[in-house]
ChimeraX commands (.cxc) that place a marker at each C-alpha (Angstrom):
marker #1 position 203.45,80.68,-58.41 radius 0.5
marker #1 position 200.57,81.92,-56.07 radius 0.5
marker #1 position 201.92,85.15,-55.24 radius 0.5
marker #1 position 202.66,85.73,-59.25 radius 0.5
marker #1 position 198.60,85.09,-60.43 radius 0.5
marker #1 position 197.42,87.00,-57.48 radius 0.5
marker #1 position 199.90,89.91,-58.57 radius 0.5
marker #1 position 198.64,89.14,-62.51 radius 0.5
marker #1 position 195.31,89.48,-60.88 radius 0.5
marker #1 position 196.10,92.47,-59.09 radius 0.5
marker #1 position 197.22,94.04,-62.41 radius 0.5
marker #1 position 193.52,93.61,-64.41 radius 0.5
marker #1 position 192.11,95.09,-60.83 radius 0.5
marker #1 position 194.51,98.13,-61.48 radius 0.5
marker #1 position 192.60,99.75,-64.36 radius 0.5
marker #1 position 189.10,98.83,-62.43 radius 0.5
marker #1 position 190.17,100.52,-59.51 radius 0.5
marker #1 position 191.60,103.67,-60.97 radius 0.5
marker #1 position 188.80,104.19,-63.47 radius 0.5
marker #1 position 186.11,103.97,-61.17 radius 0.5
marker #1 position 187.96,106.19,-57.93 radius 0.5
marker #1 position 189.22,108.98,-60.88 radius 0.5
marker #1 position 187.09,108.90,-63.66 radius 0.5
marker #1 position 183.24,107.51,-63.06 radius 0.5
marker #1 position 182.23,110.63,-62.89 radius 0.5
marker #1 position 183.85,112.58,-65.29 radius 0.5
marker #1 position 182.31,113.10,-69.17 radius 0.5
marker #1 position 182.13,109.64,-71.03 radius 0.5
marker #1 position 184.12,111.31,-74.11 radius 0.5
marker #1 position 187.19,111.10,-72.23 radius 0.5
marker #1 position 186.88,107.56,-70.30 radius 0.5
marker #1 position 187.46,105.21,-73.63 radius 0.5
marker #1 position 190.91,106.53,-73.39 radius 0.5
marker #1 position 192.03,106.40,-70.15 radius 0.5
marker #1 position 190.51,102.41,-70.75 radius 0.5
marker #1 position 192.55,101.59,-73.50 radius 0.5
marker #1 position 195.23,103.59,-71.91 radius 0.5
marker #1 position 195.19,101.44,-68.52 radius 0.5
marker #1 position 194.65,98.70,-70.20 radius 0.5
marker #1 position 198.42,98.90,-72.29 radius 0.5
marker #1 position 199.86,99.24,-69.02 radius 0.5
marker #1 position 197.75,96.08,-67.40 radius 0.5
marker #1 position 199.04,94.17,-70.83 radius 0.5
marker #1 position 202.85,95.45,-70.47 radius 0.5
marker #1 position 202.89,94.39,-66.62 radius 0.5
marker #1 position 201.21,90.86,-67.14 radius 0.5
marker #1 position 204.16,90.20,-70.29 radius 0.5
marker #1 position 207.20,91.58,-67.82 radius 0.5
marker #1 position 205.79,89.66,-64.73 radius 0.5
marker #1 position 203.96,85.99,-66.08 radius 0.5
marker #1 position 203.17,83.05,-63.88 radius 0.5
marker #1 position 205.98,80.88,-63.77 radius 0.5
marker #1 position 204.89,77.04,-63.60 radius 0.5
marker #1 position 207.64,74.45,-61.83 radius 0.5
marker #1 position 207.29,72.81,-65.45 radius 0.5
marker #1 position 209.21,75.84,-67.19 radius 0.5
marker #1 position 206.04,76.94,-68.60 radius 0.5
marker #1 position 205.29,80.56,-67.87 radius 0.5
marker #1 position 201.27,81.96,-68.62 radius 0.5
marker #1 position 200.09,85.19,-68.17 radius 0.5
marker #1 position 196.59,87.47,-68.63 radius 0.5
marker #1 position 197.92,89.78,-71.03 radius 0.5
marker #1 position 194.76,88.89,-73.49 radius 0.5
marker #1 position 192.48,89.51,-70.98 radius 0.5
marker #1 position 192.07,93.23,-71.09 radius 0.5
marker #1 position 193.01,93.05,-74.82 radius 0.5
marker #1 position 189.84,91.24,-75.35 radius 0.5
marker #1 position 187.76,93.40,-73.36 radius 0.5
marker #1 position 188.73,96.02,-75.14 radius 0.5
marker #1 position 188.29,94.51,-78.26 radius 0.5
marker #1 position 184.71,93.44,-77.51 radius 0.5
marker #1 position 183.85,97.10,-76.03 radius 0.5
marker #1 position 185.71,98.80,-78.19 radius 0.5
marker #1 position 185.86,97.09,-81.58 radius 0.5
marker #1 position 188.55,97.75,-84.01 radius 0.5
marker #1 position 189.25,101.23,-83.25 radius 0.5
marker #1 position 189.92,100.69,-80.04 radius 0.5
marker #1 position 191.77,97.94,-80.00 radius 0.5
marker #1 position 194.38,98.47,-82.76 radius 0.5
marker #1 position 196.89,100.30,-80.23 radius 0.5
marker #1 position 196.45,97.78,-78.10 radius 0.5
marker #1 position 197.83,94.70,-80.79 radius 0.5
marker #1 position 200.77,97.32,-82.05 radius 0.5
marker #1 position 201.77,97.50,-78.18 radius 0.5
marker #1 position 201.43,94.06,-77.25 radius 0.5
marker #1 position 203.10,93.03,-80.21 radius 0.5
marker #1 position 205.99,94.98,-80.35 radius 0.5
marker #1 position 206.74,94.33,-76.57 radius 0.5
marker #1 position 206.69,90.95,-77.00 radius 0.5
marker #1 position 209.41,91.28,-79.67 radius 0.5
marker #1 position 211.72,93.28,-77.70 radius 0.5
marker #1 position 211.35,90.77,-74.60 radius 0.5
marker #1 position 211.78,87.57,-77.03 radius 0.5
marker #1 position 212.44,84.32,-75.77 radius 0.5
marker #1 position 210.80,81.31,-77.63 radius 0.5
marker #1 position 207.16,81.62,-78.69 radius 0.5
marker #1 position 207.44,84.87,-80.12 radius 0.5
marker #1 position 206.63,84.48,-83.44 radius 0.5
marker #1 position 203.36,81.75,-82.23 radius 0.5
marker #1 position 202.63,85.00,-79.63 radius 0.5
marker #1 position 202.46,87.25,-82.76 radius 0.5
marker #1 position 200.03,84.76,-84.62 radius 0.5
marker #1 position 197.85,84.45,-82.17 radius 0.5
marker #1 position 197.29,87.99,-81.09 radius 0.5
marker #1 position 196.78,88.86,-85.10 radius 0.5
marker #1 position 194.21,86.26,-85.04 radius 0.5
marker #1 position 192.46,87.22,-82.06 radius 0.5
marker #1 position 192.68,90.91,-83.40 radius 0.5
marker #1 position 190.67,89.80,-86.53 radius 0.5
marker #1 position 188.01,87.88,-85.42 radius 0.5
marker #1 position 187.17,89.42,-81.42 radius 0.5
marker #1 position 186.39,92.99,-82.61 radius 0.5
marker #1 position 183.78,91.63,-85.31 radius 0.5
marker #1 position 181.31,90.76,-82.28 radius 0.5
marker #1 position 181.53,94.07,-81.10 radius 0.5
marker #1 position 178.13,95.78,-81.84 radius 0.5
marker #1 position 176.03,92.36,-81.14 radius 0.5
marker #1 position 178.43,92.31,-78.16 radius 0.5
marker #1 position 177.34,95.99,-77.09 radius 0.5
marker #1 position 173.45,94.85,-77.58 radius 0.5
marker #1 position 173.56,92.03,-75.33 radius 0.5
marker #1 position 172.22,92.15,-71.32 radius 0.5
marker #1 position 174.57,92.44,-68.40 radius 0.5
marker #1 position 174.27,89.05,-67.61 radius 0.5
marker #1 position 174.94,87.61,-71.38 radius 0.5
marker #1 position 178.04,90.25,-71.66 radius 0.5
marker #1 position 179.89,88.47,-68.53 radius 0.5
marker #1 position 178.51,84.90,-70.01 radius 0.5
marker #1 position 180.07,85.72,-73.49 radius 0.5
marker #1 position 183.23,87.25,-72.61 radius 0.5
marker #1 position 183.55,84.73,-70.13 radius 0.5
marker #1 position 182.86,82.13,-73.88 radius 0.5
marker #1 position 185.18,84.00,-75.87 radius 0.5
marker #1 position 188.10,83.88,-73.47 radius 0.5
marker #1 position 187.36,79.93,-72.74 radius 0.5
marker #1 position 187.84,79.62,-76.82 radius 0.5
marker #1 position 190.81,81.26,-77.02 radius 0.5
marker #1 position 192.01,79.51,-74.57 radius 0.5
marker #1 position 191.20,76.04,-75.77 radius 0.5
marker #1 position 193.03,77.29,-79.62 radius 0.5
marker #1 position 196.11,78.34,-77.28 radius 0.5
marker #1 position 196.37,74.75,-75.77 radius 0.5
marker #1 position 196.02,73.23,-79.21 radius 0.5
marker #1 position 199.14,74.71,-80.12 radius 0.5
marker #1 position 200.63,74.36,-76.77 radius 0.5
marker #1 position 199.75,70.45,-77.65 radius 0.5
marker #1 position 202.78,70.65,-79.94 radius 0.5
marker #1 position 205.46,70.91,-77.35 radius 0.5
marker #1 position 204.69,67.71,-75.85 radius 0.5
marker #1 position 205.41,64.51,-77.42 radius 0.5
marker #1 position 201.73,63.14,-76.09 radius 0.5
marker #1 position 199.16,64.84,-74.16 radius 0.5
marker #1 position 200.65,63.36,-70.31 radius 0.5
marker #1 position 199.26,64.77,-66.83 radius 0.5
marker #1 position 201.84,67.84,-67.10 radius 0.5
marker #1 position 200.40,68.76,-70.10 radius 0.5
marker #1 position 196.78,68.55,-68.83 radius 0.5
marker #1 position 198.41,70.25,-65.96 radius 0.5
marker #1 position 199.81,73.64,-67.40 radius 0.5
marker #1 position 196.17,73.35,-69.68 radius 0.5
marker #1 position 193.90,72.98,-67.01 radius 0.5
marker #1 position 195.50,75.80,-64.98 radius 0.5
marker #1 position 195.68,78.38,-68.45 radius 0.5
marker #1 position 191.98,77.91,-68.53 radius 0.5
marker #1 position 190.52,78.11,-64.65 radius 0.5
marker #1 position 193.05,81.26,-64.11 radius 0.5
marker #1 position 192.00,82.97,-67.49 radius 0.5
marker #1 position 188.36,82.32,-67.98 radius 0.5
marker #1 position 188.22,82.56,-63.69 radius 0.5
marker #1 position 190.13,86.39,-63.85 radius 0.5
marker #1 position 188.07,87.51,-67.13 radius 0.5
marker #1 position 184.12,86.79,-65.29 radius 0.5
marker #1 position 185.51,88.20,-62.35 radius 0.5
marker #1 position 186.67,91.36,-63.87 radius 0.5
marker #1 position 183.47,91.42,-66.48 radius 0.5
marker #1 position 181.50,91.39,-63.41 radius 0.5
marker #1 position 182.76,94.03,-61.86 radius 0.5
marker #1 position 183.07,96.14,-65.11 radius 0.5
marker #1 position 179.35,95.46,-65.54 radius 0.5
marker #1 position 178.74,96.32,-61.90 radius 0.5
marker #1 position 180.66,99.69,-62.50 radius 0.5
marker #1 position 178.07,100.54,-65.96 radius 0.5
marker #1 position 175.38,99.78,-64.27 radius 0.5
marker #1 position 175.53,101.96,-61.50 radius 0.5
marker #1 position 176.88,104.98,-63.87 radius 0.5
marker #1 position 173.31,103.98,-65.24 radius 0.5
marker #1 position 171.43,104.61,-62.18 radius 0.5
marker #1 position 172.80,107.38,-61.08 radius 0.5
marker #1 position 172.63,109.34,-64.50 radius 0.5
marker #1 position 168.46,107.91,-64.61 radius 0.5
marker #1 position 168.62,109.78,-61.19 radius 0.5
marker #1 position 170.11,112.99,-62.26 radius 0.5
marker #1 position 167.77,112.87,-65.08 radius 0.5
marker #1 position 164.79,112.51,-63.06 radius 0.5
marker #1 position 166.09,114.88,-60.49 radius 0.5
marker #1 position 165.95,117.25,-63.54 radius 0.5
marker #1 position 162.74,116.84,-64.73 radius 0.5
marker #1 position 161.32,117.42,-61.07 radius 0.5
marker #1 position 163.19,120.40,-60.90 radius 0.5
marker #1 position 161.31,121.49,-64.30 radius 0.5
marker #1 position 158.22,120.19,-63.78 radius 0.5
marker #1 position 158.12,122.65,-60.39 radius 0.5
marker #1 position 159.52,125.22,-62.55 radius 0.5
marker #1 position 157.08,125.01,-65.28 radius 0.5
marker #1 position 154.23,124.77,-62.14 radius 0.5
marker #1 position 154.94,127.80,-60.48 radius 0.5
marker #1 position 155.25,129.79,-63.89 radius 0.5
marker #1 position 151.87,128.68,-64.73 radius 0.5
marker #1 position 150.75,129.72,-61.36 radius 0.5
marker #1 position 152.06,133.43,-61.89 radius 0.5
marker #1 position 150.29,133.32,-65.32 radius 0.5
marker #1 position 146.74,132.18,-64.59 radius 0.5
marker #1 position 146.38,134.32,-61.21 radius 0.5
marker #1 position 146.48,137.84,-64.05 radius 0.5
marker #1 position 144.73,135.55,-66.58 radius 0.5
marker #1 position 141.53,134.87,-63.57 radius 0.5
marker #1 position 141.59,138.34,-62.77 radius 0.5
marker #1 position 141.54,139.75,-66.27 radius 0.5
marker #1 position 138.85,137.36,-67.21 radius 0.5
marker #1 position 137.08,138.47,-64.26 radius 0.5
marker #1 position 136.63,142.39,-64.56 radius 0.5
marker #1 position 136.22,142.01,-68.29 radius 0.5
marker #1 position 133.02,139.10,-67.43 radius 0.5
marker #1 position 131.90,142.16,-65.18 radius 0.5
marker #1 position 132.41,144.59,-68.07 radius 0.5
marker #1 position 129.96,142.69,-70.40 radius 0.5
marker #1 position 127.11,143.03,-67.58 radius 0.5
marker #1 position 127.49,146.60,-68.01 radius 0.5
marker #1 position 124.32,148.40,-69.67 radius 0.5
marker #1 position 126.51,151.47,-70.86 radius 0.5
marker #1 position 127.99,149.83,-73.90 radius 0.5
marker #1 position 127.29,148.58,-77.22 radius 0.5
marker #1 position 127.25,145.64,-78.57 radius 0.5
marker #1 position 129.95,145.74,-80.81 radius 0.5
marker #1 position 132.04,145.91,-77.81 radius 0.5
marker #1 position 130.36,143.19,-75.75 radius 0.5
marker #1 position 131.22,141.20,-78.91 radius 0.5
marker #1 position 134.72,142.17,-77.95 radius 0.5
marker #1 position 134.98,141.89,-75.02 radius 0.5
marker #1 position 133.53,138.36,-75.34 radius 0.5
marker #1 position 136.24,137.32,-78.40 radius 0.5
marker #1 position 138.36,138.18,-75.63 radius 0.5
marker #1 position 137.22,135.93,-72.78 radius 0.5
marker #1 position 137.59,132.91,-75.21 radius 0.5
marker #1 position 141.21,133.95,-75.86 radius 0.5
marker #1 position 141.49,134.03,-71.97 radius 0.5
marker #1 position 139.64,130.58,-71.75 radius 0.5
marker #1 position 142.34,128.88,-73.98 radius 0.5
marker #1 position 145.24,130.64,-72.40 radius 0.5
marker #1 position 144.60,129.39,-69.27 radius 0.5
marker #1 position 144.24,125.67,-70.61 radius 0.5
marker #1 position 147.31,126.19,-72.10 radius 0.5
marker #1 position 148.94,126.80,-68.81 radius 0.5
marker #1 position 147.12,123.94,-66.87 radius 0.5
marker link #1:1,2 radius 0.2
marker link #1:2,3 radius 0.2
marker link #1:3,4 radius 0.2
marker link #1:4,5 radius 0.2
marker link #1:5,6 radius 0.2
marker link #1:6,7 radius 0.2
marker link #1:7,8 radius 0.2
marker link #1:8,9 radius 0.2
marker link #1:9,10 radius 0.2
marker link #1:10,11 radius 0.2
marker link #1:11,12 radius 0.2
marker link #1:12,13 radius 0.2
marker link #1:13,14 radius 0.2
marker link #1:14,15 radius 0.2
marker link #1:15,16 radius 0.2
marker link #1:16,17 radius 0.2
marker link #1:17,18 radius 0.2
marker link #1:18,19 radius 0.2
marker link #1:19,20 radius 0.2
marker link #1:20,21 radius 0.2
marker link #1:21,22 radius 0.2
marker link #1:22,23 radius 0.2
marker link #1:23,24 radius 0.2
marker link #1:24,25 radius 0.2
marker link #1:25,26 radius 0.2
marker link #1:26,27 radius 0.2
marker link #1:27,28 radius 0.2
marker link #1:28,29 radius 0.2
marker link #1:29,30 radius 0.2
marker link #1:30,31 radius 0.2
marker link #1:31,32 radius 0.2
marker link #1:32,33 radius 0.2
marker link #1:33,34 radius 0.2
marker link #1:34,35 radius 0.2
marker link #1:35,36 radius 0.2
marker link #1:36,37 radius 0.2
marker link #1:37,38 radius 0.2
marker link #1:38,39 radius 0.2
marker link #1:39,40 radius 0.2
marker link #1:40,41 radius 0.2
marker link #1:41,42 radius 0.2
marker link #1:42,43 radius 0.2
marker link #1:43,44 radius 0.2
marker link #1:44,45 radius 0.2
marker link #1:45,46 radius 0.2
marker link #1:46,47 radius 0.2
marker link #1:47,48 radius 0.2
marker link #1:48,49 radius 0.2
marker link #1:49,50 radius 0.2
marker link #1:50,51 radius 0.2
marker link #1:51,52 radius 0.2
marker link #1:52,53 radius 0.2
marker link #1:53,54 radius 0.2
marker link #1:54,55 radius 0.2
marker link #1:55,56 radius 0.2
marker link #1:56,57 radius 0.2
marker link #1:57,58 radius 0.2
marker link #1:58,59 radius 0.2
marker link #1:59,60 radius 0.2
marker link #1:60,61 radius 0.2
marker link #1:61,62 radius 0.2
marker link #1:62,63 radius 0.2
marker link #1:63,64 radius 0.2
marker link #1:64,65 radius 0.2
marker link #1:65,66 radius 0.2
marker link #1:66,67 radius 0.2
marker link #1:67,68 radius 0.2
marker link #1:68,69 radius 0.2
marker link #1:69,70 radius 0.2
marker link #1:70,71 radius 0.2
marker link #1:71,72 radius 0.2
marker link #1:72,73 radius 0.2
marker link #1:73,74 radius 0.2
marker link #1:74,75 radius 0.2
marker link #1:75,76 radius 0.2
marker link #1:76,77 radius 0.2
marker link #1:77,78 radius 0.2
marker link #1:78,79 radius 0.2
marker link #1:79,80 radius 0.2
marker link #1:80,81 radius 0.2
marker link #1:81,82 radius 0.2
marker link #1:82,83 radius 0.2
marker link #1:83,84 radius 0.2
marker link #1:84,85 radius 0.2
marker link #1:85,86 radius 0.2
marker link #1:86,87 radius 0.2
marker link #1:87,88 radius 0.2
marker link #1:88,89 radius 0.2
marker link #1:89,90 radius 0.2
marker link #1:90,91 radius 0.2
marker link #1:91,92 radius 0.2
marker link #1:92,93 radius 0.2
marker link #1:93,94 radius 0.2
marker link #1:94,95 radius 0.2
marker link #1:95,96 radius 0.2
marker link #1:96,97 radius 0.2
marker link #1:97,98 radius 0.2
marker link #1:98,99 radius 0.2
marker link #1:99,100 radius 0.2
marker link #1:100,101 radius 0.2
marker link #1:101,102 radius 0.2
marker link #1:102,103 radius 0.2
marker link #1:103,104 radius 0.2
marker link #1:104,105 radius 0.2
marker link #1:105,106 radius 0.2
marker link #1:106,107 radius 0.2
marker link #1:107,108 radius 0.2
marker link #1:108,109 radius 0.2
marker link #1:109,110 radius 0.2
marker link #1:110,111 radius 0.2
marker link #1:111,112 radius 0.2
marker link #1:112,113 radius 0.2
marker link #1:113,114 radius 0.2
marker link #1:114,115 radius 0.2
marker link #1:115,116 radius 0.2
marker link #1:116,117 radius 0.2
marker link #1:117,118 radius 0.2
marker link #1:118,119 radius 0.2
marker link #1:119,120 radius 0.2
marker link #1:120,121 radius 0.2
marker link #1:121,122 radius 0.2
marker link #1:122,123 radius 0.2
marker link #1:123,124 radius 0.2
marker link #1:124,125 radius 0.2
marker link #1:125,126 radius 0.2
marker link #1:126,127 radius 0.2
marker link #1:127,128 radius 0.2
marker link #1:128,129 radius 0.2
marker link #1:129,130 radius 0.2
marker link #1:130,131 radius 0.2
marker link #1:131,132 radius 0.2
marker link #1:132,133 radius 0.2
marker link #1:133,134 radius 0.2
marker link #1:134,135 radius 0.2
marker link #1:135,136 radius 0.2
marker link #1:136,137 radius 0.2
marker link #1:137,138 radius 0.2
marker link #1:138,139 radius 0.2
marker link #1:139,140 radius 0.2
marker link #1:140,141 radius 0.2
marker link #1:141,142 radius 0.2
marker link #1:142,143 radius 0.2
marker link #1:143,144 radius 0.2
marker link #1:144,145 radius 0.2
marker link #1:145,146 radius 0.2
marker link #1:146,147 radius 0.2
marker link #1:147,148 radius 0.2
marker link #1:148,149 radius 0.2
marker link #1:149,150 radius 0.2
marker link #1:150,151 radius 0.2
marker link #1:151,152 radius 0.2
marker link #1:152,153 radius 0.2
marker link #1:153,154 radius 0.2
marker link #1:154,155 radius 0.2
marker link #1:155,156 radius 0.2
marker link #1:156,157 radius 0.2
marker link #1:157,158 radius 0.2
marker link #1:158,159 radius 0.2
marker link #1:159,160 radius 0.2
marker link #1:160,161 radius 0.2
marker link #1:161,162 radius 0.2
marker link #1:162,163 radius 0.2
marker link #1:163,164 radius 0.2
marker link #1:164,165 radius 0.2
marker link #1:165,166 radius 0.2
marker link #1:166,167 radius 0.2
marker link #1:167,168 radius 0.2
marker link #1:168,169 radius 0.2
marker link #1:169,170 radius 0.2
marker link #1:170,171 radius 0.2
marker link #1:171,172 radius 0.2
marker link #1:172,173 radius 0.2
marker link #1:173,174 radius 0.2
marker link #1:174,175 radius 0.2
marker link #1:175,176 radius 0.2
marker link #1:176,177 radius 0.2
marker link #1:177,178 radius 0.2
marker link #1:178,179 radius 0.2
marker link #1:179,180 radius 0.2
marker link #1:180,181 radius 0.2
marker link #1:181,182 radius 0.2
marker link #1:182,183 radius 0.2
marker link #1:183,184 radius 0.2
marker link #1:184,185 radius 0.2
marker link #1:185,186 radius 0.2
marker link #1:186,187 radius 0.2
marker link #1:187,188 radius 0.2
marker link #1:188,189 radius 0.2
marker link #1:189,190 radius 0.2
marker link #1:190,191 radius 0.2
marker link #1:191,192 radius 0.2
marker link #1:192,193 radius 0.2
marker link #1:193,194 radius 0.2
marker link #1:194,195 radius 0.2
marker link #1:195,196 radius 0.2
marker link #1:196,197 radius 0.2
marker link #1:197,198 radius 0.2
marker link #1:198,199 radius 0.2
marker link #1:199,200 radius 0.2
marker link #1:200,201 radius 0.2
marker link #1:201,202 radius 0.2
marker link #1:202,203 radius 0.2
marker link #1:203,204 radius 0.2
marker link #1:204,205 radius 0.2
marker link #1:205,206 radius 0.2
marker link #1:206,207 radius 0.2
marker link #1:207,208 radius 0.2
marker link #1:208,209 radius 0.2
marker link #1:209,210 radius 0.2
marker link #1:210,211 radius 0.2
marker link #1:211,212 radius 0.2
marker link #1:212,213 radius 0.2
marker link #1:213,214 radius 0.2
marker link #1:214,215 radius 0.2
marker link #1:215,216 radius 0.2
marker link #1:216,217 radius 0.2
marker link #1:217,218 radius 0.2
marker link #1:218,219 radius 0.2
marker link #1:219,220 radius 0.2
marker link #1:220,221 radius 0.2
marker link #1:221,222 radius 0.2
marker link #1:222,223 radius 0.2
marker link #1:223,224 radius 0.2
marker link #1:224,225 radius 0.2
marker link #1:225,226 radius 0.2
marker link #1:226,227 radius 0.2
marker link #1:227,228 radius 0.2
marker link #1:228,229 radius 0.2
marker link #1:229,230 radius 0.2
marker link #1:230,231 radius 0.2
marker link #1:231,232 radius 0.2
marker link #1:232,233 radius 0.2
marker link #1:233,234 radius 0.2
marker link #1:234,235 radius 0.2
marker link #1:235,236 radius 0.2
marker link #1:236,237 radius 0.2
marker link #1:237,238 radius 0.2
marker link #1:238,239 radius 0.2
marker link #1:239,240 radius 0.2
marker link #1:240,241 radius 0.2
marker link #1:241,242 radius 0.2
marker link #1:242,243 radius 0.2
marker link #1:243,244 radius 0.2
marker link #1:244,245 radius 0.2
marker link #1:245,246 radius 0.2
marker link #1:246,247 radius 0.2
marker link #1:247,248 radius 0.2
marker link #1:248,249 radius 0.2
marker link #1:249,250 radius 0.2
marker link #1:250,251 radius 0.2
marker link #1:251,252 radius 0.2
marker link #1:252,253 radius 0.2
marker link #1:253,254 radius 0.2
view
């Protein structure tokens, strides 16, 4: 049963990996599918492989990056997801099907509508609510698991208790790391940006450099023109419209 969850686990650790060795850096248009993407294939493996309990139980983390996704995402992102899951789970079959089908429909209806608050929220209160969310669901999927057993003995405390530490443990531990992965696409795009505006700021510098050095020069010969007792003063008047032009120019550029 170990080696199964630590494989499960290594499956939600699959689309983390790849997305941020392949695609951190490339334009954020593109990565939303790739996630989704990764994320059917992280769903398909956790249905074809589940954790087998001695009880003849089985669990998996299939809903793990379908509520990610959901909660990222929203609706639009997400729909793919519940038409794979769903139809894989009919073509494996086996008992539960039909309660598998329920459940996924309901979690596809009410996840997604906490999308935009979901998006609002800090890093910290992301991991803490996805982290909520996945403890619900999990607490609504031992309630029905509740009606397999004739009472509520230790193996059915049992197969609960372990649904709930390896789901809510694999979904903060994953929603940590996602968060870990945002934030430092953060940082290093308010470093490119800041890199930028140095770059511009020197730019903009040395251009007004080069423009008040003629500006000074101009202004000088023309103040030495209006000393000059050879012309009139129509063009003194001139000449000095033209040193205030000069003045403001060069204010412009400081």
């Amino acid at each position: 049963m170990l080696e199964t969850l630590l494989l499960n686990f290594l499956f939600l650790l699959i689309p983390v990996l790849i997305f941020l060795i392949f695609f951190e850096h490339r334009p954020h248009s593109n990565n939303k599918f790739v996630l989704v993407l990764l994320s059917a294939v992280t769903m398909i493996l956790c249905i074809t492989m589940p954790i087998k309990i001695k009880l003849g139980f089985i669990i998996d983390l299939r809903y793990i990056p379908f509520i990610i996704v959901a909660l990222f995402g929203g609706y639009k992102a997400v729909w793919p997801l519940y038409i794979l899951l769903n139809l894989y789970r009919f073509y494996v079959g086996g008992e539960g099907t039909f309660q598998s089908f329920l459940f996924s429909t309901i979690i596809f209806i009410l996840i997604p509508l906490f999308n935009r608050k979901f998006i609002k929220l800090s890093s910290k209160k992301r991991v803490l609510f996805a982290g909520f969310v996945c403890s619900l669901i999990a607490c609504i999927y031992l309630t029905s698991l509740s009606t397999f057993f004739n009472s509520l003995n230790s193996e059915f405390w049992y197969v609960g208790l372990l649904t709930f530490i390896t789901n809510v443990g694999a979904m903060l531990i994953i929603m940590i790391l996602i968060e870990q992965i945002i934030a430092n696409i953060k940082n290093r795009e308010q470093f490119v940006h800041s890199e930028r505006l140095n770059v511009v700021s020197e730019l903009s510098a040395s251009v007004s450099h080069e423009i008040r050095n003629p500006l000074t020069v101009t202004s000088g010969f023309l103040q030495l023109l209006k000393q000059s007792t050879t012309i009139t003063n129509e063009e003194k008047r001139y000449i000095e419209l033209s040193l205030q032009e000069l003045h403001r120019a060069e204010k412009n550029c400081e």
